[in-house]
C-alpha positions in Angstrom: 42.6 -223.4 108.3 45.0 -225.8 109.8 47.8 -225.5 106.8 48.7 -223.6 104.8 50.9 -225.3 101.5 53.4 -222.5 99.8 54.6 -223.3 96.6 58.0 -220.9 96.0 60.6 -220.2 93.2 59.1 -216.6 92.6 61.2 -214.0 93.2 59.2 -211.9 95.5 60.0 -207.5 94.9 57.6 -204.5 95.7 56.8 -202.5 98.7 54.6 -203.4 101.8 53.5 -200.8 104.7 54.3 -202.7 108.0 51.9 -202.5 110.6 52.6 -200.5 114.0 53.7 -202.8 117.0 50.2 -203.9 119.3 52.6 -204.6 122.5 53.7 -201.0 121.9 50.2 -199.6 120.9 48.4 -201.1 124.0 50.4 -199.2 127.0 50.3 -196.2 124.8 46.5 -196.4 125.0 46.6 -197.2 128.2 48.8 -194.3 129.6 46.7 -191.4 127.7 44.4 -191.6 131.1 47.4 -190.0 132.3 46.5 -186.9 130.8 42.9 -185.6 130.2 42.9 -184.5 126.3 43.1 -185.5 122.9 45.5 -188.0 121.9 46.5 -189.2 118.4 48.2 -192.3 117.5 48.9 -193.4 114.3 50.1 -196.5 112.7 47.4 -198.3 114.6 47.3 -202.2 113.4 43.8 -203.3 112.8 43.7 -205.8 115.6 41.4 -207.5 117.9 43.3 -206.2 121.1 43.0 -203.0 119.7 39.5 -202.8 119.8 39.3 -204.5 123.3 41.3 -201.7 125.2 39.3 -199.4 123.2 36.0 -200.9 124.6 37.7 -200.4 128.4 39.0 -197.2 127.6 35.4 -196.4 126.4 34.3 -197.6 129.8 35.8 -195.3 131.7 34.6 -192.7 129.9 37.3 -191.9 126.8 36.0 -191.1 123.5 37.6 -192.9 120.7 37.7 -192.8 117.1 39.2 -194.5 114.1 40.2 -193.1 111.0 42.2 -195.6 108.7 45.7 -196.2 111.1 44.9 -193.2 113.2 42.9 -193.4 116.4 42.2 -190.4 118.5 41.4 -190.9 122.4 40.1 -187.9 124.0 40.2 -189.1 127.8 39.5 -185.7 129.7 36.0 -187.3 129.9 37.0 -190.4 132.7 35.4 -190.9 135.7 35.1 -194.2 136.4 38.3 -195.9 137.2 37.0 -199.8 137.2 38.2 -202.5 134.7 35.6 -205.5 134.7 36.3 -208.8 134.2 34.8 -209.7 131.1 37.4 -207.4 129.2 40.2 -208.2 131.5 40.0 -211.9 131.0 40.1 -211.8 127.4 43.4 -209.6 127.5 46.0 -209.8 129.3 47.3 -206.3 128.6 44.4 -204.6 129.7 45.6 -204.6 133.0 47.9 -202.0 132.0 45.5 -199.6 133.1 46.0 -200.0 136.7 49.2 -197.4 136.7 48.1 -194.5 135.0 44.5 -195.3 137.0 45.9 -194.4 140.3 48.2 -191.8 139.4 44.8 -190.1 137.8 42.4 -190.9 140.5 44.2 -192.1 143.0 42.5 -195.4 142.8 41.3 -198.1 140.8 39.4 -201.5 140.7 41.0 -203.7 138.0 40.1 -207.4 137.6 43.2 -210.0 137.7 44.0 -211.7 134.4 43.1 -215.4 135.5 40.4 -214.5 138.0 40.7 -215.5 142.0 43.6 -217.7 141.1 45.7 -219.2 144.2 49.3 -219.2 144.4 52.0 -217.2 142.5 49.9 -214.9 139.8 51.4 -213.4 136.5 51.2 -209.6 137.5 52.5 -210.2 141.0 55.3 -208.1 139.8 53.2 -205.5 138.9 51.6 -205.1 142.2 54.7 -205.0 143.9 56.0 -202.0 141.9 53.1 -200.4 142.8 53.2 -201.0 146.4 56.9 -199.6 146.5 55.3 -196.2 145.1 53.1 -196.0 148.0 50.0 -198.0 146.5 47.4 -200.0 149.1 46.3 -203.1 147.4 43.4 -205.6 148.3 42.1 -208.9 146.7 38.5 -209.2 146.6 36.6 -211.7 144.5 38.9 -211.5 141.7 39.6 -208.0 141.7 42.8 -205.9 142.7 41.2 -203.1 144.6 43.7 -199.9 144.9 43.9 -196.6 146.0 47.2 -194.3 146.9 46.6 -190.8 148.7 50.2 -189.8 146.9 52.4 -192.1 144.7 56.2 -191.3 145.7 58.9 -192.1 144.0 60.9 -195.4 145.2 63.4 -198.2 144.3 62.1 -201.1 142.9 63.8 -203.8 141.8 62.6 -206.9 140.0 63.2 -210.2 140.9 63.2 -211.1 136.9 62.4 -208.7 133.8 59.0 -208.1 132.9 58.0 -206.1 130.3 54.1 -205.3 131.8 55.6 -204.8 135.1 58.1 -202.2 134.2 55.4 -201.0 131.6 52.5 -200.4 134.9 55.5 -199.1 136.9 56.3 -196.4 134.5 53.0 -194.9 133.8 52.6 -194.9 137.6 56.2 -193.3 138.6 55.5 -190.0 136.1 53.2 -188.2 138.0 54.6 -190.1 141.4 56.7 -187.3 144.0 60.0 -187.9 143.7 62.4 -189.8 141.8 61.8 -194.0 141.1 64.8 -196.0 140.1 63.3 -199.2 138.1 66.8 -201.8 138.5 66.2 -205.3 136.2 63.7 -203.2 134.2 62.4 -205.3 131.0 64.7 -203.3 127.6 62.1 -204.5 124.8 61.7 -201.7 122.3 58.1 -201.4 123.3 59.6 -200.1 126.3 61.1 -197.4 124.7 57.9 -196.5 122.8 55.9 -196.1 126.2 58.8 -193.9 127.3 59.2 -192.1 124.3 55.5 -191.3 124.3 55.4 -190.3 127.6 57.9 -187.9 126.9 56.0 -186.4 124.5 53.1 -185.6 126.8 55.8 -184.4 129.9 57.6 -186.8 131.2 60.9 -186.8 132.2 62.5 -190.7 131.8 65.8 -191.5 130.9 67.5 -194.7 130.8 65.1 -196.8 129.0 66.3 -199.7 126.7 68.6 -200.8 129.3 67.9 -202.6 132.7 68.1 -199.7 134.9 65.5 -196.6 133.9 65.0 -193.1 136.4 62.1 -191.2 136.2 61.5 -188.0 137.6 58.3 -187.0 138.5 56.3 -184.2 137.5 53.0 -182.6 138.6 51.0 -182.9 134.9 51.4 -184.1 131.2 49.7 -182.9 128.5 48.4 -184.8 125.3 50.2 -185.7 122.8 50.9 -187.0 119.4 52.8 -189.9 118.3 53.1 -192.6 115.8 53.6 -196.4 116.6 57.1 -197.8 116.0 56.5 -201.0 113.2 56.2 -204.6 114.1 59.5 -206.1 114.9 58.0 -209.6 114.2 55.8 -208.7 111.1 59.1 -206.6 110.1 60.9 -209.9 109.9 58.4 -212.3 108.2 58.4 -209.8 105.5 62.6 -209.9 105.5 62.5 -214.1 105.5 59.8 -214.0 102.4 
């Protein structure tokens, strides 16, 4: 469909359910590897991305389900801490995983976004938020290959926001020893969904929705329950109609 042609002068009156925010939904996938369990989130959207993270999750050895808006991810059955290519490529977000892979296992082999690129890459800030907590990082055909005895807690401080960055940092810094100050953090209110989530399961974060969150880490989280904030951006296409 390359148009679409909208005749108006209806008024427009009822009630429509808005769909739960993906950018918030993917981390929040992504961090119940933090802690093995069952994890429910609702207001799921019904979305493409969705089902790719949970094909990787699947992959490393979660169980997922889907009932209506709710999905449940029991993740006390991964072992295999290695995001391939094929599902990395397609979305970007998927490399989310990479945080909440080493604070589990203490490593991780994820695949970069665009492949063996050469030059500046888009989650450069990401691994350097990772090295600060303590992380050893190679490159090898492609691949971001990881592994960190002991993530400590650290200062890091981005060069410019980034909302992936501060999101891999996070899931990372809550099982990390020690305290990590996040300065220029990204304050997007899927931000504050992660860390409300991770809250929920344990975490002790403070600070998020401004450009300067603390976390304090702690030995475990537990699973937990939650329900995905609505769309900002469906939210106001419904508002403008």
């Amino acid at each position: 469909m390359e148009r679409l042609i909208i005749k108006g002068g209806r008024p427009l009156s009822g009630t429509v359910r808005v769909g739960g925010m993906k950018n918030a939904a993917l981390p929040m996938m992504a961090a119940t590897i933090l802690a093995p369990g069952v994890h429910i989130l609702n207001n799921i959207p019904d979305l493409r991305d969705i089902t790719t993270m949970s094909h990787l999750l699947r992959i490393f050895g979660a169980k997922i389900y889907r009932h209506g808006h709710a999905l449940t991810l029991d993740t006390s059955t991964c072992d295999f801490p290695e995001a391939p290519y094929e599902l990395v490529s397609t979305m970007r977000a998927s490399f989310f995983v990479l945080g909440p892979l080493l604070a589990r296992f203490g490593r991780a082999k994820v695949a970069l976004p665009g492949g063996c690129a050469i030059g500046p890459r888009p989650v450069d800030l990401h691994l350097k938020g990772l090295r600060a907590l303590g992380a050893e990082m190679d490159m090898e055909g492609g691949y971001v290959v990881a592994e960190a005895r002991k993530l400590r807690g650290a200062s890091v401080n981005f060069e410019v926001p980034s909302v992936g960055a501060t999101e891999n940092v996070l899931m990372a810094a809550v099982l990390a020893e020690g305290t990590t100050v996040v300065e220029n953090a990204a304050k997007e209110p899927e931000i504050s969904a992660l860390a409300e989530f991770l809250r929920s399961m344990g975490a002790k974060i403070s600070g998020d929705g401004t450009d300067r969150i603390e976390v304090e880490g702690v030995t475990s989280l537990s699973p937990a329950e939650m329900e995905v904030p609505p769309d900002r951006i469906e939210t106001a296409t419904f508002l403008i109609a």
